[in-house]
C-alpha positions in Angstrom: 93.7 63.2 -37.5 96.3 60.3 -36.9 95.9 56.8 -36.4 95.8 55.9 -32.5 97.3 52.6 -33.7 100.3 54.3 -35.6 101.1 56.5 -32.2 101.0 53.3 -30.2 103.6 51.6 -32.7 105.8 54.9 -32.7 105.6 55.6 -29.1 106.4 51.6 -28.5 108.7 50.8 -31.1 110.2 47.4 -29.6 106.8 46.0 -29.3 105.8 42.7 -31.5 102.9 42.8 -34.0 100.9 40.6 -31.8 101.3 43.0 -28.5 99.5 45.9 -31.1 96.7 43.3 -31.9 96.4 42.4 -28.1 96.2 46.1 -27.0 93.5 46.2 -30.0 91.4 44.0 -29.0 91.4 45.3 -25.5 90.1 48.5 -26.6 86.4 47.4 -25.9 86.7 46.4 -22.7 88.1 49.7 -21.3 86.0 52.1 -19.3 86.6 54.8 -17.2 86.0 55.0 -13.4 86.6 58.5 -12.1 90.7 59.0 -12.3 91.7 55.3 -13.2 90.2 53.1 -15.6 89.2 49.0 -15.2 90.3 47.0 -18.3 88.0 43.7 -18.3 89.9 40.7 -17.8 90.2 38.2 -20.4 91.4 34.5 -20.5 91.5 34.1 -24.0 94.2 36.8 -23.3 95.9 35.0 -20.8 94.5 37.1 -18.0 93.9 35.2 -14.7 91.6 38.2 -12.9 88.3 39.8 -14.2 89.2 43.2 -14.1 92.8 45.3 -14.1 92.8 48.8 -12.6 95.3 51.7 -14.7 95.8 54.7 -13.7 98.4 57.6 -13.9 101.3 57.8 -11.2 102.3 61.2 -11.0 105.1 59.7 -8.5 106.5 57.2 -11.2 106.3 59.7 -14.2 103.8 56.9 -16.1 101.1 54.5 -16.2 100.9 51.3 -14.1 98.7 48.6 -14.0 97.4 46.2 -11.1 98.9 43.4 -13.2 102.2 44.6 -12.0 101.3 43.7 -8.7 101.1 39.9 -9.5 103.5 37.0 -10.1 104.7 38.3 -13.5 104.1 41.7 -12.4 107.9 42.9 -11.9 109.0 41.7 -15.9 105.6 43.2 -17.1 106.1 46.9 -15.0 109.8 46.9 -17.0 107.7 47.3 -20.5 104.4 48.5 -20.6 101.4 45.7 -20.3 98.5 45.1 -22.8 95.7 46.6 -20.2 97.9 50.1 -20.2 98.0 50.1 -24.0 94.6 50.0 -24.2 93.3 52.8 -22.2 96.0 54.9 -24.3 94.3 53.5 -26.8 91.0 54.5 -25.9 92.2 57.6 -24.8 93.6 58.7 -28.4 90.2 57.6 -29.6 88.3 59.7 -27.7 84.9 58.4 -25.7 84.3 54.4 -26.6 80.8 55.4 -27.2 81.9 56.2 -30.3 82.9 52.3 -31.5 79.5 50.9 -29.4 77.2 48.1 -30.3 78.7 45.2 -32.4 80.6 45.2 -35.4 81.3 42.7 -38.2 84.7 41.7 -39.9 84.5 40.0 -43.4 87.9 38.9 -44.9 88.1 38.0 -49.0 90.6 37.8 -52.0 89.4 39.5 -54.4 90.6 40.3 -58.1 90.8 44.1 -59.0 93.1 47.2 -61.0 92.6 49.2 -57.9 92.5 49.2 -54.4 89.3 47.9 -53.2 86.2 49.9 -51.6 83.5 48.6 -48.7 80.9 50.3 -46.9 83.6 50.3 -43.1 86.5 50.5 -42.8 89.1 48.6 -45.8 92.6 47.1 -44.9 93.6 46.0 -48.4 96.9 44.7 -49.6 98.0 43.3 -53.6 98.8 39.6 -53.3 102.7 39.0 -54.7 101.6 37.4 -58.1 104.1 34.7 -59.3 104.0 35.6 -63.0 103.7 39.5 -65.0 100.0 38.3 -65.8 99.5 38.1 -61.8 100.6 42.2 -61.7 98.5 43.1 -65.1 95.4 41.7 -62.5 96.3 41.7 -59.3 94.6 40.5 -56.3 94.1 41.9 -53.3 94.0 40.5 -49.8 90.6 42.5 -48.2 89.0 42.6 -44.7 86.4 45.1 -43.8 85.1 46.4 -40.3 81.7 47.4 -40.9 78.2 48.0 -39.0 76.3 45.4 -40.8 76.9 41.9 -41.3 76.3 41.4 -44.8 79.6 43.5 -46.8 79.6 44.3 -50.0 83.1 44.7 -51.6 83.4 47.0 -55.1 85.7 47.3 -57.5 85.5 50.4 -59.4 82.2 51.1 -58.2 80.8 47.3 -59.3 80.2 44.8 -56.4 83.3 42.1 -56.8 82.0 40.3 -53.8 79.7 39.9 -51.0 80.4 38.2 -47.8 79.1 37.5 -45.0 81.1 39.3 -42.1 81.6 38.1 -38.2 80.3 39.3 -35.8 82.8 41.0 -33.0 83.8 44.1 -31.3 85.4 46.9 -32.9 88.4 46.1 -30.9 88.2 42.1 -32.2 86.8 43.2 -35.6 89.9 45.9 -36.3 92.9 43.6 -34.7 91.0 40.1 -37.1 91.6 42.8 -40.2 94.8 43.7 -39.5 96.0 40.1 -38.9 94.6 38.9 -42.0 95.5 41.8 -44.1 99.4 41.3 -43.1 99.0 37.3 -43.7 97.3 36.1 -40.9 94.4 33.8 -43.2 94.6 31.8 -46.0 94.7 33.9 -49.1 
């Protein structure tokens, strides 16, 4: 099966690493509402209303949003917003009671031969090593999305680390790994 996020970033090739994590982070606070769906508003997301309708227009050929009914709406209905995202989003994910309930993100840097394993979900990526002793142990930049808070990282099988994770939404948990993963944190 193929990565919702992958489809977003094909079908929206234009759009800026930080619109994906945006749309990510949405993806808990979608829900559907009989032929439309309400996207919770959020001011840490700049969002000045508590709630954004999306639904299908079958007479524009695409989704729209409510936000395209406000000040910025005109520039935001010429791309595609962060509250339609999302519900495609959910939509390629199937129901959200699927990614329920609360979810922990635990970031380390960890040394190991091969890519690291977790109990959740790994984004791992080697460190660039500054000298050929860096490469013959390289390090690895690791955040996992789990269901429990306490995550143990392994390294062939033996526990490397164990860290506490925080706690978030899958939406939150996934877009926090993916930023730190690519460079986001302090390795």
């Amino acid at each position: 099966m193929e990565d919702p996020l992958d489809a977003l970033r094909r079908r929206f090739p234009g759009k800026s690493k930080a619109w994906l994590r945006r749309a990510l982070a949405r993806l808990g606070d979608v829900e559907e509402a009989g032929g439309y769906y309400i996207v919770k508003g959020r001011p840490d997301l700049g969002d000045r209303y508590p709630q954004y309708h999306v639904w299908w227009s079958e007479a524009e050929g695409r989704w729209v949003c409510t936000c395209y009914l406000t000040e910025w709406g005109p520039r935001r209905a010429r791309g595609v917003c962060t509250h339609v995202a999302a519900v495609l989003l959910y939509r390629a994910h199937g129901s959200a009671e699927r990614r329920e309930g609360r979810y922990y993100v635990a970031t380390a840097v960890v040394e190991c031969p091969e890519r690291p394993e977790a109990d959740g979900e790994v984004y791992a990526r080697v460190v660039a090593g500054r000298s050929i002793a860096d490469y013959a142990r390289p390090r690895w930049r690791v955040a996992v999305v789990a269901k429990t808070p306490r995550v143990a990282v392994r390294c062939g099988g033996a526990v490397a680390l164990e860290a506490e994770g925080m706690e978030a939404t899958y939406g939150e948990a996934k877009a926090l790994a993916e930023e730190y993963v690519a460079g986001g944190g302090p390795a």
